[in-house]
C-alpha positions in Angstrom: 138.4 105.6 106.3 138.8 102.1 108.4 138.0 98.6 108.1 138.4 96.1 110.1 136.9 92.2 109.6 136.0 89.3 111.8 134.4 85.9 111.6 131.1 84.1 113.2 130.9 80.2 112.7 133.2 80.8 109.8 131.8 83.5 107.8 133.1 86.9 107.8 131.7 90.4 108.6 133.3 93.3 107.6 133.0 96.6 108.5 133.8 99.8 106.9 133.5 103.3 108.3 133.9 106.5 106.4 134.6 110.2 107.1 131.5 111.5 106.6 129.7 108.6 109.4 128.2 106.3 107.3 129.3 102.5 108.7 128.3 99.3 106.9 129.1 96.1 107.7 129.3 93.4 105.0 128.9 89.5 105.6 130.4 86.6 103.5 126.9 85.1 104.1 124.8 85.8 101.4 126.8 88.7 100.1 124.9 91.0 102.5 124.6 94.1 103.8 123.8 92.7 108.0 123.6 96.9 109.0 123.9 100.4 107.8 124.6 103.1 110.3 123.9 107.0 109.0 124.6 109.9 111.5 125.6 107.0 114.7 121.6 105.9 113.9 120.5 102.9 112.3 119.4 103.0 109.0 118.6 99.1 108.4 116.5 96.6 110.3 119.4 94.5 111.5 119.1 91.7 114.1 120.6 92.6 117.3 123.4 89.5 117.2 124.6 87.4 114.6 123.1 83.9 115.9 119.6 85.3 114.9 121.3 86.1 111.6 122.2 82.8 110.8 119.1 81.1 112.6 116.4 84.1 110.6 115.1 82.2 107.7 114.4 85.4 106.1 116.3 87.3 103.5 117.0 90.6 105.0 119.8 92.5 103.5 121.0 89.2 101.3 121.6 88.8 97.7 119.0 87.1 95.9 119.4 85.0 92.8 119.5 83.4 90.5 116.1 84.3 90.0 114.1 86.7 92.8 110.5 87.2 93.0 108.4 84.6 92.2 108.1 81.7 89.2 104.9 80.4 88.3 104.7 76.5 89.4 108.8 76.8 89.5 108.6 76.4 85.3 111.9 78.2 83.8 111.2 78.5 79.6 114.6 79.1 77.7 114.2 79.0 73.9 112.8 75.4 73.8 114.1 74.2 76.6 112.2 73.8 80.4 113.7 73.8 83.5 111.9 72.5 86.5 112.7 74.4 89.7 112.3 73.7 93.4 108.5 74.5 94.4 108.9 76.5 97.8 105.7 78.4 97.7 102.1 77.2 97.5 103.5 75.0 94.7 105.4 77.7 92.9 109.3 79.2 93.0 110.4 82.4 95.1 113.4 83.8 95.7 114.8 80.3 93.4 114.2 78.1 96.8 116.9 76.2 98.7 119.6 77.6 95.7 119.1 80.8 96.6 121.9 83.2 96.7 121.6 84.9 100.5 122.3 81.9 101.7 125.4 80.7 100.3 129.1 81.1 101.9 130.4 83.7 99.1 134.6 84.1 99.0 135.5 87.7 99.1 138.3 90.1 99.1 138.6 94.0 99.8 140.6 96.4 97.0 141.4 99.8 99.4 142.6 103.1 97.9 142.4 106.9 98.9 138.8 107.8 97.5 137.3 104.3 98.8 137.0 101.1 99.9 135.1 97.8 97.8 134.7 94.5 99.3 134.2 91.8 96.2 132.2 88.9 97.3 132.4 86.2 94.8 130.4 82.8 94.1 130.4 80.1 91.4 127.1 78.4 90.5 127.2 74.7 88.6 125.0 74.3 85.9 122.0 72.8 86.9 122.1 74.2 90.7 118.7 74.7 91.8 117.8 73.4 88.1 119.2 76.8 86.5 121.1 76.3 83.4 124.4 77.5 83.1 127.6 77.3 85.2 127.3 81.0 86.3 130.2 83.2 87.5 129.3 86.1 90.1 130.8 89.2 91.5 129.2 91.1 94.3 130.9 94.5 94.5 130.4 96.7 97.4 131.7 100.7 97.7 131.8 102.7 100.2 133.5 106.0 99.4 135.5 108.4 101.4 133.5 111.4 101.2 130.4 110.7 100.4 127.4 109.2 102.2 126.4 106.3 99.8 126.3 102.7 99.0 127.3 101.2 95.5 126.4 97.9 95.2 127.5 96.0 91.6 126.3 92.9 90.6 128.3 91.1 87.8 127.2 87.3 86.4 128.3 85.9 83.3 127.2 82.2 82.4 128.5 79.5 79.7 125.0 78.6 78.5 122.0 80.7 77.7 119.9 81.6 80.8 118.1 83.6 83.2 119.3 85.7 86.0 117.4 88.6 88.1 119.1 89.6 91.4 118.7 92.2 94.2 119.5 92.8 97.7 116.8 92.0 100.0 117.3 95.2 102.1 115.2 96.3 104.8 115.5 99.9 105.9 113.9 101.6 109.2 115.6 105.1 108.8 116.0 105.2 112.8 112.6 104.3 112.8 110.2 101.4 115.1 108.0 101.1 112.0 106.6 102.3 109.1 104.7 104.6 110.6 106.6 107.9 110.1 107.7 107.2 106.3 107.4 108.6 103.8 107.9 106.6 99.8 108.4 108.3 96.1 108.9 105.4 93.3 109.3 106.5 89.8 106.9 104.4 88.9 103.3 104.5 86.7 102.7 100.8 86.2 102.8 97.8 88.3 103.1 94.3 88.4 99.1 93.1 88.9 99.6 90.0 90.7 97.2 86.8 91.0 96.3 86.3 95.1 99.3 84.2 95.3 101.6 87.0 94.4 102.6 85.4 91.4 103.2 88.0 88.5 100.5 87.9 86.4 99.9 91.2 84.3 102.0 95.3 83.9 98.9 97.4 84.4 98.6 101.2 85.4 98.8 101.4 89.0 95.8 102.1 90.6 95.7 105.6 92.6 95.5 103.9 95.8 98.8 101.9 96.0 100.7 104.4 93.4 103.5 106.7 94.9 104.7 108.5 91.5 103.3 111.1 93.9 105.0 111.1 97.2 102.8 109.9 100.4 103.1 108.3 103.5 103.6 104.2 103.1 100.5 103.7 106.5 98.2 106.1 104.1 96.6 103.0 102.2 98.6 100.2 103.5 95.4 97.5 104.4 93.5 99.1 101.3 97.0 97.9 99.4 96.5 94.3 101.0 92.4 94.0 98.8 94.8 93.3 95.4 96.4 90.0 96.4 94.3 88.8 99.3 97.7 86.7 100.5 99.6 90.7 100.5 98.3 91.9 103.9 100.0 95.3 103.3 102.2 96.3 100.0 104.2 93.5 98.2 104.3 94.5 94.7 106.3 95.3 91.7 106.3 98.4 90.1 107.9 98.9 87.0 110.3 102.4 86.3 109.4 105.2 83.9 112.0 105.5 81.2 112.9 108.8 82.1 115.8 110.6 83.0 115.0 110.9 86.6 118.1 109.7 88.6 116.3 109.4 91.8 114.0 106.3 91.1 113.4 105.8 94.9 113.5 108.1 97.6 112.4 107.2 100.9 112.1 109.7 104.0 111.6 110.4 107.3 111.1 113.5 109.9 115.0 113.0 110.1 116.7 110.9 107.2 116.4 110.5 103.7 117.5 107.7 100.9 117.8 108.2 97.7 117.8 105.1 95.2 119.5 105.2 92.1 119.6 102.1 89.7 119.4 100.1 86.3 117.4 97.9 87.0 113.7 98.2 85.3 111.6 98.1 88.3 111.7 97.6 92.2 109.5 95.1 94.8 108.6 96.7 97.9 107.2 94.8 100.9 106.2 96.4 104.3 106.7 93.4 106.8 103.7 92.1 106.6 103.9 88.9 108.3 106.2 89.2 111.4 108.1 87.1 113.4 109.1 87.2 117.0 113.2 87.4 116.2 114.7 91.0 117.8 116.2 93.9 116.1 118.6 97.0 117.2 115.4 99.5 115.7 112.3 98.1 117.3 110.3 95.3 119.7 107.5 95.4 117.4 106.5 92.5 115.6 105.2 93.5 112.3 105.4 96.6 109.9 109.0 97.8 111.3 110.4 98.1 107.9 110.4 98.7 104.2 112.1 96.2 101.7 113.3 98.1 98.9 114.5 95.5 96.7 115.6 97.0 92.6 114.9 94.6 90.4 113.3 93.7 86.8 109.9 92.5 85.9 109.9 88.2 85.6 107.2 88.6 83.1 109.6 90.3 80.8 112.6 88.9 81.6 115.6 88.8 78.7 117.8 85.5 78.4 121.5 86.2 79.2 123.0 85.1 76.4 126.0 82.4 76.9 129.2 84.5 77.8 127.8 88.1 77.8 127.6 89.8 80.9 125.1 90.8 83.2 125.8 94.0 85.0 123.4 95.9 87.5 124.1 98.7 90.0 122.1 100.1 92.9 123.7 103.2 94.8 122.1 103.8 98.3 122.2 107.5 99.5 121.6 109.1 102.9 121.2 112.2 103.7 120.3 114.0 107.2 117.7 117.1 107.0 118.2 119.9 108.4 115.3 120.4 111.2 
């Protein structure tokens, strides 16, 4: 088990390798994860240097928050109070605009012992920051374990007033793959998120058979039939919300080769194929759209709880890989 940590126009990346070959590397910008290596092969799509990083305007593999997804014309209700947030998107609020989380300088420290290693990325919020009530206190907890080929990530928040918080990390994943192509979804999942055309939750339905993947199938099967629901999707960019079950795996995502295996508390999970593209370069692929899956656990906005002044919020997702054998 190693570490070892440097820094880029003053923010640090650390990287942690285990004895079983799984190798992440951690950034003080945005709390993210910049790359996961699985077996010496990429598992994430990572930028190829850390200029395009900084210069993406993208949220791959950073913490979002306060609020991810998208508010409806940026209007936050708390008991009887509104809050007015920033309108970044065709006049409503995603991923809680220029506040957002993956793009803030986050302190940090690592805690090492014999079964693992965690890197604690911490941030303070003011109340009112990005018009969100609450000066909010956040912890960012990353494990990687000796033995064992997975990623814990814990995200702990606790605020002074009553508000609203819903994180994730905005991780792409490729698998060692140049696109989606090859891949292979499962989500735990029999209801979805019906959105309007501009993606803005509207409505939990049953998901139709056609974008469903409670039964396992290949992510190109229906991927421009996906894109007729919200005419602004252009592929898959919905939520789907979790049976409550006792299923541990509530994700699994595979290739000919690799495997992950998503286990979580949070209620649902957004995935997005890539739909748009962009002409920056990553380590996986030259193509320009469709090279990855975001796989981003997370719970529904429409059904959002207030975090009560001085309680905690606590979410986990653990990341899993695992090699077949061919």
């Amino acid at each position: 088990m190693e570490y070892r940590e440097e820094k880029y126009k003053n923010y640090a990346f650390i990287t942690i390798k285990n004895d079983a070959n799984l190798k992440v590397t951690l950034s003080s910008f945005g709390a993210s994860i910049y790359s996961i290596y699985f077996d010496d092969k990429i598992m994430t799509l990572t930028h190829k240097n850390y200029d395009d990083f900084f210069a993406f305007g993208q949220n791959h593999g950073k913490i979002m928050g306060r609020i991810t997804n998208r508010i409806k014309d940026g209007i936050l209700t708390i008991g009887n109070e509104r809050y007015q947030l920033e309108k970044n998107e065709l006049g409503n609020c995603l991923h809680s605009g220029h506040a957002c989380f993956g793009f803030k300088k986050f302190d940090y420290h690592i805690e090492e012992s014999d079964e693992d290693i965690k890197v604690i990325f911490h941030y303070f919020s003011a109340d009112l920051e990005g018009g969100f009530p609450g000066n909010l206190d956040i912890n960012i907890i990353y494990t990687l374990y000796r033995e064992n080929n997975k990623l814990l990530l814990e995200i702990k928040a606790k605020s002074d007033k009553d508000t609203k918080v819903n994180f994730t990390n905005h991780l792409f994943l490729c698998l060692n793959e140049e696109d989606i192509n090859n891949m292979t979804l499962y989500i735990d999942a029999k209801e979805y998120v019906h959105p309007l055309d501009n993606l803005v939750p509207n409505k939990i339905e049953l998901t139709p058979d056609f974008i469903s993947f409670y039964k396992a199938k290949q992510i190109k099967n229906d991927l421009l039939k996906a894109s007729t629901i919200a005419k602004n999707a252009l592929g898959y960019d919905y939520h789907y919300i979790f049976c409550l079950d006792d299923i541990k795996d509530k994700v699994i995502l595979s290739t000919d080769n690799y495997e992950l295996r998503i286990q979580t508390n949070f209620s649902g999970i957004q995935i997005y194929t890539d739909n748009y593209g962009d002409d920056f370069a990553f380590i996986s692929t030259n193509k320009k759209v469709y090279r990855g899956i975001a796989l981003e656990p997370e719970d529904c906005n429409l059904s959002l709880d207030i975090l009560k002044a001085n309680e905690e919020y606590i979410r986990f997702i653990d990341y899993s890989f695992i090699k077949k054998e061919v």
